[in-house]
C-alpha atoms as one frame of an Amber mdcrd trajectory, in Angstrom:
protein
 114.105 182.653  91.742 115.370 185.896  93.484 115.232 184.054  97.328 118.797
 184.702  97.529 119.227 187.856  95.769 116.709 189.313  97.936 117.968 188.195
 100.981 121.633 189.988 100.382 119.681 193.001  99.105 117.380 193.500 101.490
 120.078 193.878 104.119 121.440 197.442 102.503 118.734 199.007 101.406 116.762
 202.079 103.441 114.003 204.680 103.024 115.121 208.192 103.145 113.069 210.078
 105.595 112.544 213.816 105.427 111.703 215.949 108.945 110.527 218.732 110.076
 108.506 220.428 112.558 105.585 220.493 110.238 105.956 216.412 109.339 107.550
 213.786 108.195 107.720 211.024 105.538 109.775 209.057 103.345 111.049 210.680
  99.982 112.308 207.256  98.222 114.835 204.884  98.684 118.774 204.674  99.108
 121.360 201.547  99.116 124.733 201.145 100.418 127.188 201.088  97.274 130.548
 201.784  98.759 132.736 201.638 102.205 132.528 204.438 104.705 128.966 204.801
 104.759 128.708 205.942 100.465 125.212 205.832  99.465 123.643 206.275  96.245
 119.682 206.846  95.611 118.115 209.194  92.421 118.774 213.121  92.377 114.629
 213.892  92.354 114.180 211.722  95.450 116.780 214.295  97.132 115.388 217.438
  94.965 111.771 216.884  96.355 113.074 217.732 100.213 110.372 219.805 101.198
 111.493 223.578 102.120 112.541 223.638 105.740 113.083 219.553 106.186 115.654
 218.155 106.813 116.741 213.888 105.451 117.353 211.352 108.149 118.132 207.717
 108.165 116.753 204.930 110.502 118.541 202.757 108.796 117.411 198.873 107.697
 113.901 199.370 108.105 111.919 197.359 109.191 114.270 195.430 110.744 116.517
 197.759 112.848 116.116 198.983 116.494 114.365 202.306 117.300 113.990 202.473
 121.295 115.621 205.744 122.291 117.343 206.076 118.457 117.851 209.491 117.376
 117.365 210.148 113.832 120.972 210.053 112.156 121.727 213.290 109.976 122.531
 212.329 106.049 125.431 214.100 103.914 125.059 214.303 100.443 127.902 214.693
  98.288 127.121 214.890  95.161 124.300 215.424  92.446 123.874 214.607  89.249
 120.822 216.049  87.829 121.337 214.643  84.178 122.143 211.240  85.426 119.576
 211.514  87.689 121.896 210.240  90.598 122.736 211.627  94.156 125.521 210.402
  96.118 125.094 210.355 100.149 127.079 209.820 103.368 125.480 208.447 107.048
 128.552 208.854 109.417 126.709 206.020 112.287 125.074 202.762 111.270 125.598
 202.336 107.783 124.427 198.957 106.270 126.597 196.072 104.492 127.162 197.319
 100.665 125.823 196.090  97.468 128.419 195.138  94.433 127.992 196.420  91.216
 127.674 194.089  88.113 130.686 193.420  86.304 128.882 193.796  82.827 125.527
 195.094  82.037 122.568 193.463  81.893 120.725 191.901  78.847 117.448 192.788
  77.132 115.171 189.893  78.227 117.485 188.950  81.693 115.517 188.389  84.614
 115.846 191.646  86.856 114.266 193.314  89.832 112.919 196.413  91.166 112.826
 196.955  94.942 112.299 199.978  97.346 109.720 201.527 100.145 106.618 202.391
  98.262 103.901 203.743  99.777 104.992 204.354 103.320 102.385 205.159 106.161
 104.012 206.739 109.581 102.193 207.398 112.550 102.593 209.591 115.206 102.451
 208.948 118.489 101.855 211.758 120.879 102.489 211.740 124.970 102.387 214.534
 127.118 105.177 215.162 129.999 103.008 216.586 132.809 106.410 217.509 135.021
 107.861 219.436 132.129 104.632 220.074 130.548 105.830 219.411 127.105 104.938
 216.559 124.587 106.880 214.159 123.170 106.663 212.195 119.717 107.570 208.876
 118.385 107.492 207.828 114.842 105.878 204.561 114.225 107.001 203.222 111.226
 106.338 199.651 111.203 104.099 199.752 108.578 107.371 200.872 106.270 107.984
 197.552 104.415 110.186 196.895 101.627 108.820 195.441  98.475 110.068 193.396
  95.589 108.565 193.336  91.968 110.801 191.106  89.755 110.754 192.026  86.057
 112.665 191.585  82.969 114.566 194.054  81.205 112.815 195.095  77.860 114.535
 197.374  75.989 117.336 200.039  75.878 117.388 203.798  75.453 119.584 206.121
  74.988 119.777 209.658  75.654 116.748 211.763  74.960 114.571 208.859  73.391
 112.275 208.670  76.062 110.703 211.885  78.742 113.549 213.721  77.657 115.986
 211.453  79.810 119.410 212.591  79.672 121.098 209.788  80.428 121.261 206.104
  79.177 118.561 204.229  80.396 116.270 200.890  80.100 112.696 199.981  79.860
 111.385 197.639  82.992 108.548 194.905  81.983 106.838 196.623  85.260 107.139
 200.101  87.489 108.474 201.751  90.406 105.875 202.573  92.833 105.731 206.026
  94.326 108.891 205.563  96.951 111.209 203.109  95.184 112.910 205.628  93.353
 116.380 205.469  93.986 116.171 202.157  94.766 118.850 199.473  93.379 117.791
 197.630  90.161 119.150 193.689  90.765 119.888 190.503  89.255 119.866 187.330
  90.001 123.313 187.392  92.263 122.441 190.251  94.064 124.433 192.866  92.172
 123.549 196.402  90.990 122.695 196.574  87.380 120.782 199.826  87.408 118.660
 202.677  89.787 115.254 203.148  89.530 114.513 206.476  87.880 111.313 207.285
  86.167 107.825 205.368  85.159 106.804 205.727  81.339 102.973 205.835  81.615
 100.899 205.416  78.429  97.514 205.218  76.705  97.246 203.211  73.756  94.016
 203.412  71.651  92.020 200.188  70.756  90.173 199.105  67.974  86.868 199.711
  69.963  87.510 203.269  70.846  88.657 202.462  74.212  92.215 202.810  75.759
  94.450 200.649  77.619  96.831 202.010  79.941 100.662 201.097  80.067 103.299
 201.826  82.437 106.722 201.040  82.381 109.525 201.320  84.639 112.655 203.477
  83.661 116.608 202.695  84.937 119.335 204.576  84.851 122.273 202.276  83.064
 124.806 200.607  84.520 127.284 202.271  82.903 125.790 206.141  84.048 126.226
 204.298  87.670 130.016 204.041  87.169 130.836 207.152  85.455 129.123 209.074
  88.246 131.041 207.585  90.627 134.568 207.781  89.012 133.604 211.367  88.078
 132.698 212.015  91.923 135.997 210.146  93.491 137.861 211.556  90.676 139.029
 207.852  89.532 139.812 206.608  93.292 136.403 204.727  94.537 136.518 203.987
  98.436 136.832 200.089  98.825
């Protein structure tokens, strides 16, 4: 159902790598939105740099070319902390960019939730014996995007659920750790929301057990475009 949908999307999205001289690893997910290398991803994903790191971009992994590619610096521009959004700029290799929806989506319309969960990175170590130094190279093949297809459920507003201040929806199913930030989809291919937030759960049985629920949470369409009018000041790049 989402075969073509997935196929446009997968072509702009990326994970957003953090690095340092004390590691490495992927803090969530970003997607092309705009010309000129514009990215947008959630403001926690950029909040939870750790101290002395620094975000890079390796672009459309796992499909892009890493033999002798430096790690390309990111910009950001602007963050929202309410909205949960963060706007960001690559200068070199920036990927095709997604449309948003026209209108927003419906409760009960076929949606989906995509992103880098998960990631594992090795390291791989070799030592220079003229310079006496060694050099290391990021595997990251095992960095794979992943789809979960869902419906939307329900709609929020501000402060009805975890204290969200923005307007937001329920997903049928969640995020895993890495896809926030990542673009929320429907069946064309456009942008109907970000993933922000999971809405985990325990609801008490009959037979004194529990059943847990989680949920994912998206900021709305309409928080999308009034961050980025807000941040161009009315003009959006084409």
């Amino acid at each position: 159902m989402f075969t073509q949908a997935i196929q446009k999307v997968s072509q702009s999205i990326f994970p957003i790598f953090h690095f340092s001289p004390n590691g490495w690893g992927v803090l969530g997910t970003g997607f092309f939105i705009l010309s000129e290398g514009y990215f947008l991803t959630a403001a926690h994903v950029i909040r939870a740099l750790p101290k002395g790191s620094n975000l890079g971009y390796l672009g459309n992994v796992p499909n892009a070319v890493f033999k002798k590619r430096g790690i390309t610096p990111i910009q950001i521009i602007s963050i929202n902390d309410d909205l949960d959004l963060a706007l960001g700029k690559v200068n070199d290799g920036a990927l095709p960019s997604l449309k948003l929806a026209e209108t927003p989506s419906l409760v009960g319309q076929s949606i989906a939730l995509c992103g880098y969960p998960l990631p594992m990175i090795k390291a791989n170590k070799q030592t220079n014996q003229t310079e006496k130094k060694i050099n290391i190279s990021l595997d990251v093949t095992s960095v794979r995007q992943y789809w979960q297809p869902t419906i939307k459920m329900d709609e929020l507003k501000k402060n009805q659920i975890l204290h969200k201040k923005f307007d937001s929806f329920l997903t049928q199913h969640a995020a895993l750790p890495g896809m926030s930030g990542g673009p929320i989809f429907d069946l064309t291919g456009n942008i109907i929301g970000l993933t922000s937030a999971v809405w985990p759960r325990q609801i008490p049985l009959s037979n004194n057990k529990k059943i847990t629920l989680e949920n994912g949470i998206g900021v709305e369409l309409s928080e999308i475009n009034t961050f980025l009018k807000t941040t161009f000041n009315t003009q959006l790049p084409v």
